[in-house]
C-alpha positions in Angstrom: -181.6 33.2 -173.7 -181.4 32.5 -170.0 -184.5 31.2 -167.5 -183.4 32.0 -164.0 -186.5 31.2 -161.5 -186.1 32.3 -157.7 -189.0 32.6 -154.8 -190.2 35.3 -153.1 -192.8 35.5 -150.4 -194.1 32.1 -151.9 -194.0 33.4 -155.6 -192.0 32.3 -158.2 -190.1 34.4 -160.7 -189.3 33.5 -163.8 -186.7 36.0 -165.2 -186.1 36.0 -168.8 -183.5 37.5 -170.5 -182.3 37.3 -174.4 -185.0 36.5 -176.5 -187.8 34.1 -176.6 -188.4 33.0 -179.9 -188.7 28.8 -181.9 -185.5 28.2 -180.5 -186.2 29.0 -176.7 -189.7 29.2 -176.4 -189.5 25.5 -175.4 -187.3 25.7 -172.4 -189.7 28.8 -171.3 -192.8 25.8 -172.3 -190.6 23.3 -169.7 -190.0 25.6 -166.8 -193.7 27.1 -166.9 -195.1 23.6 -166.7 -192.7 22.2 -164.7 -193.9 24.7 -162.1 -197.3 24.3 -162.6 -196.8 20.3 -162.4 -195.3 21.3 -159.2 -198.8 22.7 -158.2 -198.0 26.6 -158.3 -200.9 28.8 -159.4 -199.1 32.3 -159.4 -196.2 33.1 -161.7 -194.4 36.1 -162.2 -192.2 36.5 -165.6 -190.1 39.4 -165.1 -189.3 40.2 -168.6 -187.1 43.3 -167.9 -183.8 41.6 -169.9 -186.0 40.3 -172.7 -185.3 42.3 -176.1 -187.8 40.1 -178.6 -190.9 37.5 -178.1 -192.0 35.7 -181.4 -195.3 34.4 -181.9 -194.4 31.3 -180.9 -193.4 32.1 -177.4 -196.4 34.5 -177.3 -198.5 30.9 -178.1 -196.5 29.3 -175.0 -197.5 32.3 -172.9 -201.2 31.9 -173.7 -201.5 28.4 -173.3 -200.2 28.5 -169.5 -202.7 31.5 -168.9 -205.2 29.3 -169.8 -204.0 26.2 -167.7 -203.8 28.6 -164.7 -206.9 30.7 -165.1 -209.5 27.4 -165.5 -207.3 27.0 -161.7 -208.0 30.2 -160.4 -204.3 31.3 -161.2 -202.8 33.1 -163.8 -199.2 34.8 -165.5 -198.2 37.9 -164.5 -195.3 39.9 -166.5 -193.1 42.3 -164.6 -191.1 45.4 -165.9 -191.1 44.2 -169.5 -188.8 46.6 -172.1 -190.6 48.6 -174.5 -189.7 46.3 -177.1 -191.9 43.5 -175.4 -194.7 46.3 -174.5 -195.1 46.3 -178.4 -195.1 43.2 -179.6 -197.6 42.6 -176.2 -199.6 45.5 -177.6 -199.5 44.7 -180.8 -201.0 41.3 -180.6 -203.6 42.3 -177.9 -202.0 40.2 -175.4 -201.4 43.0 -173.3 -205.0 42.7 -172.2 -204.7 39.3 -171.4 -202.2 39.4 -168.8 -201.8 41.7 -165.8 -198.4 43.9 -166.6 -196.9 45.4 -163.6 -193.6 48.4 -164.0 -191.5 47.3 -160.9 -191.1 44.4 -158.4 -192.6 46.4 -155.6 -195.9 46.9 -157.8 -196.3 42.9 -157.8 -195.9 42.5 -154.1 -198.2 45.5 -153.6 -200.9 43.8 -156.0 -200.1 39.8 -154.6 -199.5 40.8 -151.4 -201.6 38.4 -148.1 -204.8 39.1 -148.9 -206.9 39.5 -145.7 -207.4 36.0 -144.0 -211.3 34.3 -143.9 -213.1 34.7 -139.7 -211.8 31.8 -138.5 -208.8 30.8 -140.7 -206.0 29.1 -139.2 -202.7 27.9 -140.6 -200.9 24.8 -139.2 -198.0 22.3 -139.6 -198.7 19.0 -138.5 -196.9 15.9 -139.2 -194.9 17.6 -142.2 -198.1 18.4 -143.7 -199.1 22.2 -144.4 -202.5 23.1 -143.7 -204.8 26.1 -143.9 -208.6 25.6 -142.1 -211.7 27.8 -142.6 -213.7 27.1 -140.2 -217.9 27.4 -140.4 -220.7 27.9 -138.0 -222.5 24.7 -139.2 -225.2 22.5 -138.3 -224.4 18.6 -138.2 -225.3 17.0 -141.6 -227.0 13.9 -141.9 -225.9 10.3 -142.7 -227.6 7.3 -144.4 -226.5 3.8 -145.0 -227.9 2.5 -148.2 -228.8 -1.0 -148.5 -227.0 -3.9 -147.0 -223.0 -5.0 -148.0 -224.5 -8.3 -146.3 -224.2 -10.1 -149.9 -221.8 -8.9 -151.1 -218.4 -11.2 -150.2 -220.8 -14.4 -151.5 -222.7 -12.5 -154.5 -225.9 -12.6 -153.6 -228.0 -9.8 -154.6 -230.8 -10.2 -156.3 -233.7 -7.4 -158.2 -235.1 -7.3 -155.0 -232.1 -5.7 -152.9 -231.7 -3.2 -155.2 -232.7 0.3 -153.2 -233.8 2.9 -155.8 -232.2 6.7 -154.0 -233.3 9.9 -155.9 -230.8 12.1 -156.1 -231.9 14.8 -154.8 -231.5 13.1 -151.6 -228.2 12.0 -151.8 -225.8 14.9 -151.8 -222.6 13.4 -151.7 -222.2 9.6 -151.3 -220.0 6.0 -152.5 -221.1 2.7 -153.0 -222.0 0.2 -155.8 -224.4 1.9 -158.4 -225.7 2.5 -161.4 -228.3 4.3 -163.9 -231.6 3.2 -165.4 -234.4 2.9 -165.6 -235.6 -1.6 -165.5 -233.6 -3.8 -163.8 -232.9 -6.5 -166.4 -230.9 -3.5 -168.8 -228.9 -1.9 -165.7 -228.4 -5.9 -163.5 -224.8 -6.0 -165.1 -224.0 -2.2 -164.6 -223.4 -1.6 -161.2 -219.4 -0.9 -159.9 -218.1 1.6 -157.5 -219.5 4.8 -158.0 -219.1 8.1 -156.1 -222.0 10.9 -155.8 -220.8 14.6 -155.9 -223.4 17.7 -155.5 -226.4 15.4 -156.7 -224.6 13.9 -159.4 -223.3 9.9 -160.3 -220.4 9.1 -161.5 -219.7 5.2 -161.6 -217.3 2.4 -162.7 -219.5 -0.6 -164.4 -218.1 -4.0 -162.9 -217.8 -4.8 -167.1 -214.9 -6.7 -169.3 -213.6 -3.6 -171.1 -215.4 -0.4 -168.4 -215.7 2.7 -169.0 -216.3 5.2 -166.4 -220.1 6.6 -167.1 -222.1 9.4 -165.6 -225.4 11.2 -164.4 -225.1 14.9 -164.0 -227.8 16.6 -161.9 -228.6 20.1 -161.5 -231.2 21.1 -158.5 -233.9 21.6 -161.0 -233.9 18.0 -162.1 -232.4 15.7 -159.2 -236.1 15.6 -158.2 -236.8 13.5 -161.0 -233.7 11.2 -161.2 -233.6 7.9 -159.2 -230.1 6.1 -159.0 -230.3 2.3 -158.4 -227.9 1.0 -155.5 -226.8 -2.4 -154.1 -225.2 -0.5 -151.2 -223.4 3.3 -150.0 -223.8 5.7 -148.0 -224.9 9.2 -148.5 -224.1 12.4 -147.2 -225.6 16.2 -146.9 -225.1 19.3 -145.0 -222.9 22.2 -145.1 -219.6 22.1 -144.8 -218.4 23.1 -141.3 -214.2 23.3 -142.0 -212.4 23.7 -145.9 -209.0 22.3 -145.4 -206.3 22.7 -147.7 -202.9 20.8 -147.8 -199.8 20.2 -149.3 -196.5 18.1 -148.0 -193.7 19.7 -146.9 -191.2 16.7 -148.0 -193.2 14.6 -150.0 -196.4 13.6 -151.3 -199.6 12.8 -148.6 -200.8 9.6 -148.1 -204.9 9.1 -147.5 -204.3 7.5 -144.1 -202.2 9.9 -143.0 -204.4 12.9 -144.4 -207.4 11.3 -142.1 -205.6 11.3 -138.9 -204.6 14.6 -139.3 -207.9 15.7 -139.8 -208.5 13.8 -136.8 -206.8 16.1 -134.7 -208.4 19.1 -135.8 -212.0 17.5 -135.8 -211.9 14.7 -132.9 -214.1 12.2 -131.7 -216.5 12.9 -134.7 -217.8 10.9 -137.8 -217.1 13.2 -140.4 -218.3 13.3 -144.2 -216.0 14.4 -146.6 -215.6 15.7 -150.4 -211.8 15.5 -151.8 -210.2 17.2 -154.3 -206.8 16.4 -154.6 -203.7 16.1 -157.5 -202.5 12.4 -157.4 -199.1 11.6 -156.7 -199.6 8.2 -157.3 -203.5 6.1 -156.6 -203.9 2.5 -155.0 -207.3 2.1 -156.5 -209.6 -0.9 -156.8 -212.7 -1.7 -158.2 -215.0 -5.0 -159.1 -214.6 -6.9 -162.2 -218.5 -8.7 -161.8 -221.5 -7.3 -160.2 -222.4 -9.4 -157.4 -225.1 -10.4 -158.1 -226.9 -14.5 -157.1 -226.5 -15.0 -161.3 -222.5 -14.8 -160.6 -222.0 -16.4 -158.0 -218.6 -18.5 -157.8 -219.2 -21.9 -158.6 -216.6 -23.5 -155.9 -219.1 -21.4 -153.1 -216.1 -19.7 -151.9 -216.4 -15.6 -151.0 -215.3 -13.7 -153.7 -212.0 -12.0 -152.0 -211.1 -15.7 -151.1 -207.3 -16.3 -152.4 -209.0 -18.6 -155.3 -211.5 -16.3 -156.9 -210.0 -12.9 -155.7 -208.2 -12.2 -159.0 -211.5 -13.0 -161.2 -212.9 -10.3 -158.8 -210.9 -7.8 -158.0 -208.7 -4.9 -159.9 -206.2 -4.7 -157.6 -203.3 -2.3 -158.1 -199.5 -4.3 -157.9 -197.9 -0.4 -158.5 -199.8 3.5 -158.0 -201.3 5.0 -161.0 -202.7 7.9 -162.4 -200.1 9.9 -161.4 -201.1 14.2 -161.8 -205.0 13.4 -162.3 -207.5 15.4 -160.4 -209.0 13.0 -157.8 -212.3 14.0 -156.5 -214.1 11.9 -154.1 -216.3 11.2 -151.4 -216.5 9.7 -148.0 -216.1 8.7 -144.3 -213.7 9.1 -141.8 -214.3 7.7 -138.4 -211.2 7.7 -135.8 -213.4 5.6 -133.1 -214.6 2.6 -136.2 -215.5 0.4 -132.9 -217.4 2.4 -130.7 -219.6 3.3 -133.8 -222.8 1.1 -134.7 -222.7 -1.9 -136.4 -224.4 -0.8 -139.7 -221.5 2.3 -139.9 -218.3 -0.5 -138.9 -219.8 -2.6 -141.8 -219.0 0.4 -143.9 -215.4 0.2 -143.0 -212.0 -2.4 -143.6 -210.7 -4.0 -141.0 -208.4 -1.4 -139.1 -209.3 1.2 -141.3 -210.6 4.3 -140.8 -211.3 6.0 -144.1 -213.9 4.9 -147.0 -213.4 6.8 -150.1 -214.5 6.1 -154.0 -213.3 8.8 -156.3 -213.5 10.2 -159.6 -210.0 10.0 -161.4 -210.5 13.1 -163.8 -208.1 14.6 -167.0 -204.5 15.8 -165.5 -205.5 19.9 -165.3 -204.3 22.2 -162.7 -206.1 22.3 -159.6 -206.7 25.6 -157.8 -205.6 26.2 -154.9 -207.7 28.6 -153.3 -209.7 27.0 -150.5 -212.3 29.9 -150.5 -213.3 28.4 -154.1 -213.6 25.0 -153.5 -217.2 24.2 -154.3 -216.7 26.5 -157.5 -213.8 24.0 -158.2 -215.7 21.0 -157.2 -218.6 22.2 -160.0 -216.1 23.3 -162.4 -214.1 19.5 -162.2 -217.6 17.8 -162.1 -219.2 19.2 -164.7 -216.0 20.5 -167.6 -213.6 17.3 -167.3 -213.5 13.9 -168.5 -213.5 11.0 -166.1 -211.4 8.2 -166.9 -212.7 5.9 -164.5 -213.6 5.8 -161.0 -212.0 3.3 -157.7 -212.2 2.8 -154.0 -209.2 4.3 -153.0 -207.0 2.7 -150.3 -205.0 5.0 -147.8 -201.8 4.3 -149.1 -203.2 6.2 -152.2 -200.8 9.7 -152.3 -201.6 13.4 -153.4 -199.0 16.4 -154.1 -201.6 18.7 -152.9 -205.4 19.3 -152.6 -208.5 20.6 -150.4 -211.1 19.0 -148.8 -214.5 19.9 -147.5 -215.9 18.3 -144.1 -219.6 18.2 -143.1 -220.0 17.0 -139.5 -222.2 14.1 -139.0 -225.3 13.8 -136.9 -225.5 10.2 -135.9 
């Protein structure tokens, strides 16, 4: 058997000829993932020089399909011989995946579809970029709480700020569930809110990311405890999806560009992106008066950072789903004090994210709050970080919601 894969019009095709059966259903399994690793989402098999498919390669077949279709992509088969229209047939796979007769029938059916109003497409910086643009009104901010305390360790019960959820739409801070204080004191970490719900990183020994999933019919009821954050709401005036021409994205670099197309604004955002590589870090003790460093030193100081801090010496999670929340703010000292708190020195991004299961990610901008419900609500979360700009993505879309200050 030979795999030959060329590109057409931005489509790969996978040409198969021989037959697929134990012996070469794993190379088939290698190139198919190996293109969806590579962030593809539509695949064409043109079958018309395959003579047999065993079960086996019929499994491999299936398995992709699913991958792609939980991403909004899928397997299409081209011109297969009558010998693989059977066995298709025969095991009902034939009404599983779209079967085109000819070349020209595929680029009829995945031809450009027509583009959104106010779609644009842009290169900028070696980064690709498509932008549908919304007629929406400004969204509001609000600072939560105080990162006053926080370098010495001095919160106490009664700096905790209790935020319902139904008022925090998307958000990042240092969080928690429950319900008293002395069962949720040792609890908070970095924690990120996406459409109503909590998902947070407890500042524990041995963590485990945790969550709080909200639908509208209960985020009424539900009250998140906070030592700090921001939150978010609105409507999202501009989806942006991008992708590197040369290489992966860095987070800083993503924020200026989006700088460009948005200027002068503070801007709210919602990522979701595949990792090429995360420079993450997150609290190893709440900071709270109880743990307070006994030599009265600040807990980033050079003597009690690493009791402190996770701290990333190399990127990691490499292929996760990233999906996170934040600011970005391109003017950091002409805003007001309260929102410059919010930010590191010469920074000007603030991000926590979820770091969800390695799954496709769809690429279809006009889909990305079904995708942001779908990742939300259907994967695991392994844990979740403050992500620093140097953190890099293959590819990934982003929502921004214009901020009323």
């Amino acid at each position: 058997m030979d795999i030959v894969v060329t590109h057409t019009n931005g489509l790969p095709w996978i040409r198969i000829s021989g037959r697929m059966d134990s012996m070469t259903a794993p190379d088939v399994e290698r190139c198919l993932n190996e293109l969806i690793t590579s962030g593809h989402r539509q695949l064409i098999l043109d079958m018309g020089a395959a003579h047999y498919m065993s079960s086996l390669a019929l499994r491999v077949l299936l398995t992709a399909q699913k991958q792609l279709k939980k991403a909004g992509g899928e397997i299409a088969i081209c011109q297969p011989t009558p010998a693989v229209v059977d066995i298709l047939t025969m095991s009902g796979f034939n009404l599983l995946f779209q079967i085109y007769d000819s070349p020209e029938a595929v680029t009829a059916a995945t031809g450009a579809a027509p583009t959104a109003v106010h779609e644009t497409q842009m290169d900028i910086e070696g980064v690709s970029l498509r932008c549908i643009h919304r007629s929406s009104p400004p969204g509001k901010l609000s600072i939560i709480g105080s990162q006053e305390k926080l370098a010495d360790s001095r919160y106490e019960a009664s700096d905790v700020v209790m935020v319902r959820a139904s008022d925090i739409q998307y958000g990042a801070g240092l969080a928690t569930v429950g319900d008293a204080y002395d069962d949720y004191r040792h609890f908070f970490g970095e924690a990120v809110v996406l459409n109503h719900s909590l998902f947070f990183y407890p500042a524990v020994k041995r963590p485990a990311a945790d969550f709080m999933l909200c639908s509208p019919q209960t985020a009424e009821n539900v009250l998140y405890p906070f030592l700090h954050g921001l939150g978010f709401g609105g409507e999202f005036s501009h989806l942006i999806s991008f992708e590197g021409q040369t290489g992966p994205v860095e987070l800083d670099r993503l924020a200026q560009i989006i700088g460009k197309i948005i200027p002068d604004r503070i801007l709210g955002f919602v990522l979701l992106a595949e990792s090429s590589g995360l420079w993450g870090m997150h609290l190893r003790q709440t900071p709270l008066a109880e743990n307070r460093p006994a030599n009265g030193k600040p807990i980033f100081d050079t003597e009690n950072f690493q009791r402190w801090i996770h701290f990333p010496v190399e990127p990691a999670h490499v292929h996760h789903i990233v999906a996170g929340a934040g600011l970005i703010a391109h003017h950091v000292s002409a805003a007001s004090r309260p929102i410059q708190e919010l930010f590191a020195r010469g920074s000007r991004i603030h991000c926590h994210a979820g770091i969800f299961s390695r799954e496709p990610l769809s690429k279809h901008l006009d889909q990305f709050e079904h995708e942001l419900q779908r990742i939300t609500t259907e994967l695991p979360v392994s844990c979740v970080q403050h992500l620093m700009g140097q953190s890099c993505f293959h590819h990934g879309m982003i929502g921004i919601i214009e901020l009323e200050i």
